[in-house]
Every structure is written in structure tokens, then in C-alpha cells.
DSSP file (Angstrom, degrees, kcal/mol; ACC not computed):
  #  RESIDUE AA STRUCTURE BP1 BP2  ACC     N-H-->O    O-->H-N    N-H-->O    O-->H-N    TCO  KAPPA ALPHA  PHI   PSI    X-CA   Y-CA   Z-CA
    1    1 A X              0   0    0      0, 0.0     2,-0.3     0, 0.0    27,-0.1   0.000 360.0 360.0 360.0 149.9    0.0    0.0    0.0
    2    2 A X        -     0   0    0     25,-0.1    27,-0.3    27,-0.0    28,-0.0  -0.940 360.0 -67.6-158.9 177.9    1.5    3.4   -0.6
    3    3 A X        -     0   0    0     -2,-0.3     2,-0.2    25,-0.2    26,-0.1  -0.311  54.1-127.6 -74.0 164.8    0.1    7.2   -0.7
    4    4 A X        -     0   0    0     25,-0.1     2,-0.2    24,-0.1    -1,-0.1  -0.430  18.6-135.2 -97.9 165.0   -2.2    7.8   -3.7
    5    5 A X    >>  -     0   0    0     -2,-0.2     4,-1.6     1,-0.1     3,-0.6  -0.893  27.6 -99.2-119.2 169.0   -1.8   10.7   -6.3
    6    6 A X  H 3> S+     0   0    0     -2,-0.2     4,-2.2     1,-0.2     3,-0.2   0.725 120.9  47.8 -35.2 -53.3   -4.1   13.0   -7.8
    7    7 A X  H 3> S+     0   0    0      1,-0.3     4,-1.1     2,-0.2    -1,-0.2   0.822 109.7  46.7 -60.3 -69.6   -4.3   11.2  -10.7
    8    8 A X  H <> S+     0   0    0     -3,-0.6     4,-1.7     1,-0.3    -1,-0.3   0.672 111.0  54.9-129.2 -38.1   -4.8    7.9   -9.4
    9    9 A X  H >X S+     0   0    0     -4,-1.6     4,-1.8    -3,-0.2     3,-1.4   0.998 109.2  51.3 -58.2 -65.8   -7.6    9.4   -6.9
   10   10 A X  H 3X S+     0   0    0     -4,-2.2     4,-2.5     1,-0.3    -2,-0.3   0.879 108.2  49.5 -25.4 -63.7   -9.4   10.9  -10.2
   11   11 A X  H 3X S+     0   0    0     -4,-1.1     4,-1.3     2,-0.3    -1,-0.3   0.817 109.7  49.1 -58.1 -42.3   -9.4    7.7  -12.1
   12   12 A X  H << S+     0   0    0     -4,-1.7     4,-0.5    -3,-1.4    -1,-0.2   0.995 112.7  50.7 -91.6 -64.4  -10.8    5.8   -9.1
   13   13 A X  H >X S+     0   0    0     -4,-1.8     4,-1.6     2,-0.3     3,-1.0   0.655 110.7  50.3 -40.9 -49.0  -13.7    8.7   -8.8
   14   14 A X  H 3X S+     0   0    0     -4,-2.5     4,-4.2     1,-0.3     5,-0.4   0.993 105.1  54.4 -43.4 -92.7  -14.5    8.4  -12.7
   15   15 A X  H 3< S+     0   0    0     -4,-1.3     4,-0.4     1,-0.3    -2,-0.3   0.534 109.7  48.2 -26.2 -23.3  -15.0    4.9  -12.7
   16   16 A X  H X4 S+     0   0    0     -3,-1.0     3,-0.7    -4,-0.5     6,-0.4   0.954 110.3  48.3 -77.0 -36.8  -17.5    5.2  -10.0
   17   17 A X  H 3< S+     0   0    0     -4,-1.6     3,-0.2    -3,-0.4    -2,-0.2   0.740 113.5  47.5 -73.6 -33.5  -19.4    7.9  -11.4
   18   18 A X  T 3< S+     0   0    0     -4,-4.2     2,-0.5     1,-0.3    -1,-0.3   0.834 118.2  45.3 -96.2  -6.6  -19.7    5.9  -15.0
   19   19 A X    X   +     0   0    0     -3,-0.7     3,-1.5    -5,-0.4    -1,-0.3  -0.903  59.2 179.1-110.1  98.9  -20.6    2.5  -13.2
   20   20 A X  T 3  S+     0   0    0     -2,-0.5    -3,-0.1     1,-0.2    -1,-0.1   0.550  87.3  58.8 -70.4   1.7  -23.2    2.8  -10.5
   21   21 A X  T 3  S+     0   0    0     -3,-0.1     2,-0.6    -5,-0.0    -1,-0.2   0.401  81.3 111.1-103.3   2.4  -22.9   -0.8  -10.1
   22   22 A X    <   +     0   0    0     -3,-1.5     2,-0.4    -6,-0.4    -3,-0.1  -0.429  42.1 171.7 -69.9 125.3  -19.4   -0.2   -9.4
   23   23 A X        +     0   0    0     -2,-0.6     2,-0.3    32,-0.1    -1,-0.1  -0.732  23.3 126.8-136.2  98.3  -18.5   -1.0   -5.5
   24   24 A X        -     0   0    0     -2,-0.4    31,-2.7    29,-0.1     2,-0.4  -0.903  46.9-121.5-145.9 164.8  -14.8   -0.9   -4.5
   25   25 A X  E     -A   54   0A   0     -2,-0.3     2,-0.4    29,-0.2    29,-0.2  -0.728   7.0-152.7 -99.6 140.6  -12.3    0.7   -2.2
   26   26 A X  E     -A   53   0A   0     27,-1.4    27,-3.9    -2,-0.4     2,-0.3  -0.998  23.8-160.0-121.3 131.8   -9.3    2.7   -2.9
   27   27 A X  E     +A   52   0A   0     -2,-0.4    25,-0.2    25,-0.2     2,-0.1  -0.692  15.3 162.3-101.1 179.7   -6.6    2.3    0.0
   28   28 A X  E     -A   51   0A   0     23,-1.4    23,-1.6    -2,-0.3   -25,-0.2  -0.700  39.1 -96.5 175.1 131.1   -3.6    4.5    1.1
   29   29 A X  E     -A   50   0A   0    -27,-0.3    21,-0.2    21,-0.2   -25,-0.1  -0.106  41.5-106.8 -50.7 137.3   -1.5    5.3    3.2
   30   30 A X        -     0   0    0     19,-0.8     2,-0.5    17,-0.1    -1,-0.1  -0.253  42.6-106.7 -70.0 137.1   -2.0    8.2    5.6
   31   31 A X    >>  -     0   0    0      1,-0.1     3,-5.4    -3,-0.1     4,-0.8  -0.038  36.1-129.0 -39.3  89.1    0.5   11.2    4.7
   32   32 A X  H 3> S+     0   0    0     -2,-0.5     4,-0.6     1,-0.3     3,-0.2   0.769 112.3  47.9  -8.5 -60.8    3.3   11.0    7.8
   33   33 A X  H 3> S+     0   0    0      1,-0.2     4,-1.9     2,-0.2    -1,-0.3   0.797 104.6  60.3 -71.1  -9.0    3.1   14.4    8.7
   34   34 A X  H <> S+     0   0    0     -3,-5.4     4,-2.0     1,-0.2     5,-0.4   0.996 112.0  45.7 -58.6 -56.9   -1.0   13.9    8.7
   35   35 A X  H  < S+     0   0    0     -4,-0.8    11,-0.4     2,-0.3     4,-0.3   0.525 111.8  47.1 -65.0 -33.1   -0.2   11.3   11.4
   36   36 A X  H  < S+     0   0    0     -4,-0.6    -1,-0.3    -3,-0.3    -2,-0.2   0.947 119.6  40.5 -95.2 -58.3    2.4   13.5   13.4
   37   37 A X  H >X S+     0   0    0     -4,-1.9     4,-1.3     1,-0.3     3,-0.8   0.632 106.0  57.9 -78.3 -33.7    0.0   16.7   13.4
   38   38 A X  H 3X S+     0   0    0     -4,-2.0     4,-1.6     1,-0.2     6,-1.0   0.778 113.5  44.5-106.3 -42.1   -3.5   15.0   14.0
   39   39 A X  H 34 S+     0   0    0     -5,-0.4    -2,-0.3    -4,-0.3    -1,-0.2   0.677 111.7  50.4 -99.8  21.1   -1.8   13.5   17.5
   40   40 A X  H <4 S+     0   0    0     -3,-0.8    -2,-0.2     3,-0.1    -3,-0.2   0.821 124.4  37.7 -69.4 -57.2    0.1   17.1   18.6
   41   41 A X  H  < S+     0   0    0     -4,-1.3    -3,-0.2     1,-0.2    -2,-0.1   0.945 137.9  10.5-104.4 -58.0   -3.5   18.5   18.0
   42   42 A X  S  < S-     0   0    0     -4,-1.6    -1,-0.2     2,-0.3    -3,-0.1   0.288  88.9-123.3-122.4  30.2   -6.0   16.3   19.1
   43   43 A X  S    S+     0   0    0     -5,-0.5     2,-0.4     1,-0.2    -4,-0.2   0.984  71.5 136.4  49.8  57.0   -3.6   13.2   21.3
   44   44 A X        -     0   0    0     -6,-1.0     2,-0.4    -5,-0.1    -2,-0.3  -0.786  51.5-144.7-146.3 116.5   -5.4   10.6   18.6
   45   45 A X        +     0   0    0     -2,-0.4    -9,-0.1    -3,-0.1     3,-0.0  -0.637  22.6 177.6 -64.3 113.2   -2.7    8.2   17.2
   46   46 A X        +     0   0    0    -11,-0.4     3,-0.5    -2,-0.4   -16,-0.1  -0.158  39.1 122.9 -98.5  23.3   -3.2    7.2   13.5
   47   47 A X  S    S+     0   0    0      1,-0.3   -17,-0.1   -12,-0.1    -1,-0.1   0.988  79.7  28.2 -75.4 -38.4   -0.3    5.2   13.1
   48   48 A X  S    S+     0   0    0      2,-0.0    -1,-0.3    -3,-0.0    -2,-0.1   0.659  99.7 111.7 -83.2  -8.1   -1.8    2.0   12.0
   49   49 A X        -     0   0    0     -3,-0.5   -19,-0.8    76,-0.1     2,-0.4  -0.177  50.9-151.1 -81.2 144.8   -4.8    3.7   10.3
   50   50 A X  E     -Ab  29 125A   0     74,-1.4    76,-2.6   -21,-0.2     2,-0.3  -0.931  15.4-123.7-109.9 150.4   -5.4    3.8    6.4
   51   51 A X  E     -Ab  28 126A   0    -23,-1.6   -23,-1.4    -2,-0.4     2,-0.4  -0.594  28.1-167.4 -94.8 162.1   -7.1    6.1    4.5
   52   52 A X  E     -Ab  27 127A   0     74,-1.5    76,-2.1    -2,-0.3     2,-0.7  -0.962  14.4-171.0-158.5 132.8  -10.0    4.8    2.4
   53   53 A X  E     -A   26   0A   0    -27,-3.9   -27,-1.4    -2,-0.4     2,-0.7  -0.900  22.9-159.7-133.7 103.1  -12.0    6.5   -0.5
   54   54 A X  E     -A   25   0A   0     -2,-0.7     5,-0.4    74,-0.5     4,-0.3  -0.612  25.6-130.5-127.5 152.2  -15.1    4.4   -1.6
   55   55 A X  S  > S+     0   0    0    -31,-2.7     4,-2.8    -2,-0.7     5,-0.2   0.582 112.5  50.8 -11.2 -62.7  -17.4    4.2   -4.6
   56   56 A X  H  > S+     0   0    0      1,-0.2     4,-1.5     2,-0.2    -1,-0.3   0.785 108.1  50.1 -58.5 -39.5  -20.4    4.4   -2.7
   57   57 A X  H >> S+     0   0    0     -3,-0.3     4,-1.7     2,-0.2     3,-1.7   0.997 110.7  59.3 -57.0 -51.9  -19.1    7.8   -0.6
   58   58 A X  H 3> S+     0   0    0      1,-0.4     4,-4.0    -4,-0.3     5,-0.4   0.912 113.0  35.7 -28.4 -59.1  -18.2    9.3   -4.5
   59   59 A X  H 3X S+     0   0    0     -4,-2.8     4,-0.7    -5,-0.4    -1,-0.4   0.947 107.8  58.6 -72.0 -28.7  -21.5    9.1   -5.5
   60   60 A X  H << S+     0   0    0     -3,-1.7     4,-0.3    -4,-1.5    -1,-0.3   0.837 114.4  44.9 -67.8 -34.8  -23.0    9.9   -2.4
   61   61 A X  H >X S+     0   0    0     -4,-1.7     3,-1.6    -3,-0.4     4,-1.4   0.943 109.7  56.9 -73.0 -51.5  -20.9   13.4   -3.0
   62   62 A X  H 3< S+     0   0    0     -4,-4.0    -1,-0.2    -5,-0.3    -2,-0.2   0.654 109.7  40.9 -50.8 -12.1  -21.8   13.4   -6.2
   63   63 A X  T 3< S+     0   0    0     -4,-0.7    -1,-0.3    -5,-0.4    -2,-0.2   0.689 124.7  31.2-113.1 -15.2  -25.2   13.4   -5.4
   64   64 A X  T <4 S+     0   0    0     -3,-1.6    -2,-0.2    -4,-0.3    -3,-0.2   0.831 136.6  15.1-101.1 -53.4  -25.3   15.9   -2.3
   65   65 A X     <  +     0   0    0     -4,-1.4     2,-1.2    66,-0.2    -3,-0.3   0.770  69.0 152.1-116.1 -24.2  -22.7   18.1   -3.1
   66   66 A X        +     0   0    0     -5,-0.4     3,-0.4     1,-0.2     4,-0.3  -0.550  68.6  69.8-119.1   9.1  -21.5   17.9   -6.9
   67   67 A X  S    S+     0   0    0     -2,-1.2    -1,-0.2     1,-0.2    -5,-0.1   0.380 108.8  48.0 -91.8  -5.6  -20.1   21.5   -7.5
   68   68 A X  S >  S+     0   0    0     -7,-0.2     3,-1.0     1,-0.1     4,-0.4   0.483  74.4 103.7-109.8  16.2  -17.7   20.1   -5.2
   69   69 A X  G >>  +     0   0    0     -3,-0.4     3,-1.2     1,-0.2     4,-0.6   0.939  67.9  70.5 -70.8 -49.8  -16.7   16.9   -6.5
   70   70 A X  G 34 S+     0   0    0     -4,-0.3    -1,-0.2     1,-0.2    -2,-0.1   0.801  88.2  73.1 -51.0  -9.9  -13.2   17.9   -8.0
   71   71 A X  G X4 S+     0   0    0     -3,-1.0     3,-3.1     2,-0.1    -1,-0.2   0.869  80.9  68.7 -48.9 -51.7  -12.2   18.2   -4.3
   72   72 A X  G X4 S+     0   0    0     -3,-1.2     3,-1.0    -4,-0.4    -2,-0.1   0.885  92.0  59.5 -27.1 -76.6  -12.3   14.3   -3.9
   73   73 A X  G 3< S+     0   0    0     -4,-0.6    -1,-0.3     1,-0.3     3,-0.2   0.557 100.1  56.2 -46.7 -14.1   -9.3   14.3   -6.1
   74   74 A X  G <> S+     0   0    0     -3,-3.1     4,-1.3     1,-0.2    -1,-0.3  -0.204  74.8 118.8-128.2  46.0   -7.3   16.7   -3.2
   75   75 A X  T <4 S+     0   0    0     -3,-1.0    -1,-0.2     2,-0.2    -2,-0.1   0.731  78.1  35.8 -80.0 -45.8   -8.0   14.0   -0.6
   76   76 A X  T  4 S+     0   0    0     -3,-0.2     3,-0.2     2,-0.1    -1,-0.1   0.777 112.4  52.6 -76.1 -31.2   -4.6   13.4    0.1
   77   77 A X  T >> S+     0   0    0      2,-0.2     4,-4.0     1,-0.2     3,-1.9   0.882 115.9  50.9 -68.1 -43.1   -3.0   17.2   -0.3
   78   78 A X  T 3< S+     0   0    0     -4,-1.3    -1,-0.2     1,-0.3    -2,-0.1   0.271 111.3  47.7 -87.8  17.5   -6.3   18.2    2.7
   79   79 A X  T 34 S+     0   0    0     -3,-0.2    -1,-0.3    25,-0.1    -2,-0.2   0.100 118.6  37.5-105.5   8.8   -5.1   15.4    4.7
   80   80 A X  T <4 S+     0   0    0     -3,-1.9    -2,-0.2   -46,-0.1    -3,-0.1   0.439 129.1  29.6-115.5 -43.4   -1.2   16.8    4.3
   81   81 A X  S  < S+     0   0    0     -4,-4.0     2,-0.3    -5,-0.1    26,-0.2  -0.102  81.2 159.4-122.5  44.2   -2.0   20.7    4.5
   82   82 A X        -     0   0    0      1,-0.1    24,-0.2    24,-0.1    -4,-0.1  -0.611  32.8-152.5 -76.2 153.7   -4.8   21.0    6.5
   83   83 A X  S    S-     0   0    0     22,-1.1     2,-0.3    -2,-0.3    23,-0.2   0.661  76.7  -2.8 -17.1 -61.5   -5.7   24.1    8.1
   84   84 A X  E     -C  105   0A   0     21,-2.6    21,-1.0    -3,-0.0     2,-0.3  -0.886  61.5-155.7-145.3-176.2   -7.4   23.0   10.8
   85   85 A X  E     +C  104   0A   0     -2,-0.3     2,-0.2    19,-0.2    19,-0.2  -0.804  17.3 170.7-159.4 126.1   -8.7   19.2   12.4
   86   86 A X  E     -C  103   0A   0     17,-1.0    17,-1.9    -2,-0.3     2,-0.4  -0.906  19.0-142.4-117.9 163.0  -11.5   18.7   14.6
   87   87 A X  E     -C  102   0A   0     -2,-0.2     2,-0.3    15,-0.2    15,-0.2  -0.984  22.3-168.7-134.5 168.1  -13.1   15.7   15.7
   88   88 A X  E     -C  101   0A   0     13,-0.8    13,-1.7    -2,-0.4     2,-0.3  -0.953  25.9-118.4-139.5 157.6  -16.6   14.9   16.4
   89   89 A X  E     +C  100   0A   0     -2,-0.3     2,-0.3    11,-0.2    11,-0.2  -0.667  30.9 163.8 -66.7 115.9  -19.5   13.1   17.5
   90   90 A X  E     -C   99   0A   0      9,-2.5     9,-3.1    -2,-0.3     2,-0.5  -0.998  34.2-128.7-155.5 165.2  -22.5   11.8   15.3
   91   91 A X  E     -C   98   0A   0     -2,-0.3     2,-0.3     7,-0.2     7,-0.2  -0.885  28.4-130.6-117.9 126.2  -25.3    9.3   15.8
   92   92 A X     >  -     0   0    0      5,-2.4     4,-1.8    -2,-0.5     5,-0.2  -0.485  23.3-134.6 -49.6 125.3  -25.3    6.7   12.8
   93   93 A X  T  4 S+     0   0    0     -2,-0.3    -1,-0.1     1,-0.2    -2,-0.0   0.911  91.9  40.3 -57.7 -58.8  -28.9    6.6   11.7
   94   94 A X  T  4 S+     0   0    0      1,-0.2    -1,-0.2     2,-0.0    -2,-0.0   0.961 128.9  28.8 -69.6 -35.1  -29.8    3.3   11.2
   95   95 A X  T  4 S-     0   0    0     -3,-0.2    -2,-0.2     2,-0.1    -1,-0.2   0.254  94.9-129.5-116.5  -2.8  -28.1    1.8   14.4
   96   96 A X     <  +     0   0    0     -4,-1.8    -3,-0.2     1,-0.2     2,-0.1   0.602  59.0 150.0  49.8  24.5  -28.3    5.0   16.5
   97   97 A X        -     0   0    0     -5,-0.2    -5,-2.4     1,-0.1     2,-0.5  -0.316  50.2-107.1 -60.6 143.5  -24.5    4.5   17.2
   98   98 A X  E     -C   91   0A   0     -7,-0.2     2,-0.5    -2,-0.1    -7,-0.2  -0.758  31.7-171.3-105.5 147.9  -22.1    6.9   17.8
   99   99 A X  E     -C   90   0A   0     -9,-3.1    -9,-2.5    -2,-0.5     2,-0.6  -0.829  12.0-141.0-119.7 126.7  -19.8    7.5   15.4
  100  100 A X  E     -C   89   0A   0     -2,-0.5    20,-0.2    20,-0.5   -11,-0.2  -0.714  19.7-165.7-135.7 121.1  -16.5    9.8   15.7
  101  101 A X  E     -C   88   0A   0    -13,-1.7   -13,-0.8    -2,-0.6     2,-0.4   0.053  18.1-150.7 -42.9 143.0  -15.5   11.9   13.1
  102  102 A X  E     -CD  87 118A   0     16,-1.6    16,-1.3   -15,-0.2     2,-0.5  -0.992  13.2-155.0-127.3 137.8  -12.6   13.6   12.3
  103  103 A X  E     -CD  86 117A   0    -17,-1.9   -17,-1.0    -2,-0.4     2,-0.4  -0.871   5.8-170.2 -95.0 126.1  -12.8   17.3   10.1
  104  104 A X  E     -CD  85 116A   0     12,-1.7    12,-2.9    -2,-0.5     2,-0.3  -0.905  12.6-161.8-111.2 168.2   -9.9   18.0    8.3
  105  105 A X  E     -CD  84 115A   0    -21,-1.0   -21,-2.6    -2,-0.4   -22,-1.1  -0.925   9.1-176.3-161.2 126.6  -10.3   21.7    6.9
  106  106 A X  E     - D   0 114A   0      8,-1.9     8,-1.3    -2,-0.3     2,-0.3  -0.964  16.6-141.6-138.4 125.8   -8.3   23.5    3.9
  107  107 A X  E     - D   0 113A   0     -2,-0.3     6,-0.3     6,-0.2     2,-0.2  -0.640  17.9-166.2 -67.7 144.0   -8.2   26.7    2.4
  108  108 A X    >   -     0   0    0      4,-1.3     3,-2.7    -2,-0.3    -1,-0.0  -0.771  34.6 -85.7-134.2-155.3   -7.8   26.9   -0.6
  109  109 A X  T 3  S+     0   0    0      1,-0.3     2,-1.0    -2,-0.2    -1,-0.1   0.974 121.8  58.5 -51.3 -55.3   -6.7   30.1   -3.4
  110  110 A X  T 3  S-     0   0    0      1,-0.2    -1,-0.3    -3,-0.1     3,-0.1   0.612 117.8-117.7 -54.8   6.4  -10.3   31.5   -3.8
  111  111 A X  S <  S+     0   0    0     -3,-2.7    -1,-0.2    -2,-1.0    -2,-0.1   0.278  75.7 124.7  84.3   5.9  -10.2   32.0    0.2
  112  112 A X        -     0   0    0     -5,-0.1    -4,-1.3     1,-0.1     2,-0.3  -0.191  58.4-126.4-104.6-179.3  -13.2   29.4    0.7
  113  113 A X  E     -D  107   0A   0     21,-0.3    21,-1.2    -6,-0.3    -6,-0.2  -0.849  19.1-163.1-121.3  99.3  -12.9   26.7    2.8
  114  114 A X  E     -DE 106 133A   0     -8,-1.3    -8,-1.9    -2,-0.3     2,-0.3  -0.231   9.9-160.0 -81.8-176.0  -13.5   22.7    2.2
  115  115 A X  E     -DE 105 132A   0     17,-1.0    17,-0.6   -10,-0.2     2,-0.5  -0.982   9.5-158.6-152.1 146.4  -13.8   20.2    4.6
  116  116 A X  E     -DE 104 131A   0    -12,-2.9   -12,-1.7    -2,-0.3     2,-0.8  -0.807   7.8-157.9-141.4 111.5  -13.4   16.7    4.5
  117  117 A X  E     -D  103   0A   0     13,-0.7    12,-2.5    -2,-0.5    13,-0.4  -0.730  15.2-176.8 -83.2  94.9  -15.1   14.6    7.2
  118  118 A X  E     -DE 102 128A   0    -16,-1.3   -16,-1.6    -2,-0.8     2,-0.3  -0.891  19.2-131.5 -94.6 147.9  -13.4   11.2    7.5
  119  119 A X  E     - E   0 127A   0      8,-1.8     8,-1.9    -2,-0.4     2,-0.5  -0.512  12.5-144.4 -88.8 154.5  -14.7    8.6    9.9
  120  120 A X  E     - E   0 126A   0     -2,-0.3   -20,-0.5   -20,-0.2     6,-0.3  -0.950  21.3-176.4-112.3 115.7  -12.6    6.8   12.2
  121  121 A X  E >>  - E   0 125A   0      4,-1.3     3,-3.8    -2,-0.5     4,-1.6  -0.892  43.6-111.0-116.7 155.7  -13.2    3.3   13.0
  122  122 A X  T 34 S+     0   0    0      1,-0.4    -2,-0.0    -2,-0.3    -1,-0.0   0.601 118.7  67.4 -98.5 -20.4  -11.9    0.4   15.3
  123  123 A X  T 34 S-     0   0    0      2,-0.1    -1,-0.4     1,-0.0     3,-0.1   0.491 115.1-123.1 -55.9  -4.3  -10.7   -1.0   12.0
  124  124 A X  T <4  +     0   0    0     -3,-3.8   -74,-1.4     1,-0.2     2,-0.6   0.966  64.7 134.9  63.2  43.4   -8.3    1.9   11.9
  125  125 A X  E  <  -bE  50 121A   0     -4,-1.6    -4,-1.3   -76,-0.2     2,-0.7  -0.973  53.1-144.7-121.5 153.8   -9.4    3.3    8.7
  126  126 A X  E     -bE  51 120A   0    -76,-2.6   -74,-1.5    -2,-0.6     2,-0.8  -0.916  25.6-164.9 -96.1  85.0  -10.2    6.8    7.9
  127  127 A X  E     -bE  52 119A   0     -8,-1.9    -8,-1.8    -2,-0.7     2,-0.8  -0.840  21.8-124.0 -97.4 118.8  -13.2    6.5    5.4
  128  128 A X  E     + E   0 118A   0    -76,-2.1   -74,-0.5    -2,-0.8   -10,-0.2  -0.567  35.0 176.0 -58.1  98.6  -13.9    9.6    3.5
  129  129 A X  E     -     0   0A   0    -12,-2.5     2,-0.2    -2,-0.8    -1,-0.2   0.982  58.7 -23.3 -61.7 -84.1  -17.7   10.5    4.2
  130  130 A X  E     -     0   0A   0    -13,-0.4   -13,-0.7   -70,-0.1    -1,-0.3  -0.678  51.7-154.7-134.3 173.6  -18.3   13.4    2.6
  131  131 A X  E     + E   0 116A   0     -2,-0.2     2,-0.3   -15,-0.2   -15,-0.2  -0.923  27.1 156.6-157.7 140.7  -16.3   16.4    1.3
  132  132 A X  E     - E   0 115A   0    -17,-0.6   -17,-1.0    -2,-0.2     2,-0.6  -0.940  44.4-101.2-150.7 173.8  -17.8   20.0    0.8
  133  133 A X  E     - E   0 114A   0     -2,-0.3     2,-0.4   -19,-0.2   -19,-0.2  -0.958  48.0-118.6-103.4 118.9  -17.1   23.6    0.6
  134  134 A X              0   0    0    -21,-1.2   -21,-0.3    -2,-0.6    -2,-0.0  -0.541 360.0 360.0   1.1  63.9  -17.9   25.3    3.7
  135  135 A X              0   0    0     -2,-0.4    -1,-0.1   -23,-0.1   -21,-0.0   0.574 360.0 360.0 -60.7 360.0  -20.5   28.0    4.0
């Protein structure tokens, strides 16, 4: 397993969007310094953790947020340079579970600010929920 690039993120993201039957995972490793900075800030160890980007969140983005879908592709650069990281609480829907979150949060030229919610789970993965630009 190794870090993704843009490219490689793109491709994956196409391919869901032109097969809706498509249902697959892209791993990668999390960025070192992601790793360093997310446990000075919020004392939460990522070492063993992987990042994970899957069909079903693409479309899900694609379907909520889609002036923001070319974000997706800068999943690994707002997990390297974010801005800010928070984490949070949320109650899973179906199972009324609690769920904790992590916000990673990036400026980018136009001053706006995305956010990219990954979930954190006892599997140690980082699953990309959603990604949006920030009102």
C-alpha cells in the first residue's frame, strides 16, 4: 500500500461515477506528517490507520454536493495541509450509534474553505464521508 496521487484518486472517482454498479475501495496510506499533526493537536494516534475512499461515498458526494466533486481528487494534499482538524460526535442513523468523526479543513486560493469529514473506526481506517465547501 503506498500514498495515492491526484491522478490515481481521479481515475478511481470516474470509474465510480460511469458505473453505478461499481462498489470498490481505494486504500492509502496516511500522509506521515497527517499522522504527526492530528496527535500534537487532538492526542489521537493514526499510526496504524489507512485512509480509504469508496465508490459508494463518490457518489453519495456526487449526489449531495457535486459543485464540489473535483475536491475528492485533493484528498490526500487536505489530509497533508490542512488548516485546521476537529473531531466529532455523530449518531449513525440506522443503528443509533455513535460515530466519531474527524474534520480535516483547507483553504484553498479562492479564500473558501473545504472540509473533508473522515470517519474513524476500530478497523483503523479513515473513510472519506463526505467532502464539501464550507459555508
Amino acid at each position: 500500500m503506498k500514498t495515492l496521487s491526484k491522478e490515481e484518486i481521479c481515475k478511481f472517482v470516474k470509474k465510480s461515477l460511469e458505473n453505478r454498479q461499481y462498489n470498490d475501495e481505494l486504500l492509502f496510506l496516511l500522509p506521515p506528517k497527517t499522522i504527526m499533526r492530528v496527535k500534537q493537536i487532538l492526542h489521537l494516534d493514526l499510526k496504524d490507520y489507512i485512509g480509504v475512499i469508496g465508490s459508494h461515498s463518490v457518489r453519495h458526494i456526487q449526489k449531495r454536493h457535486p459543485d464540489d466533486m473535483s475536491y475528492i481528487c485533493e484528498t490526500v494534499e487536505i489530509l497533508q495541509k490542512f488548516s485546521k482538524v476537529e473531531k466529532s460526535i455523530t449518531r449513525e442513523l440506522k443503528t443509533g450509534a455513535s460515530l466519531v468523526s474527524l474534520e480535516f479543513y483547507k483553504e484553498y486560493d479562492n479564500h473558501i474553505v473545504k472540509l473533508v469529514k473522515l470517519r474513524v473506526y476500530r478497523e483503523k481506517r479513515l473513510e472519506l464521508k463526505t467532502i464539501f465547501v464550507k459555508e
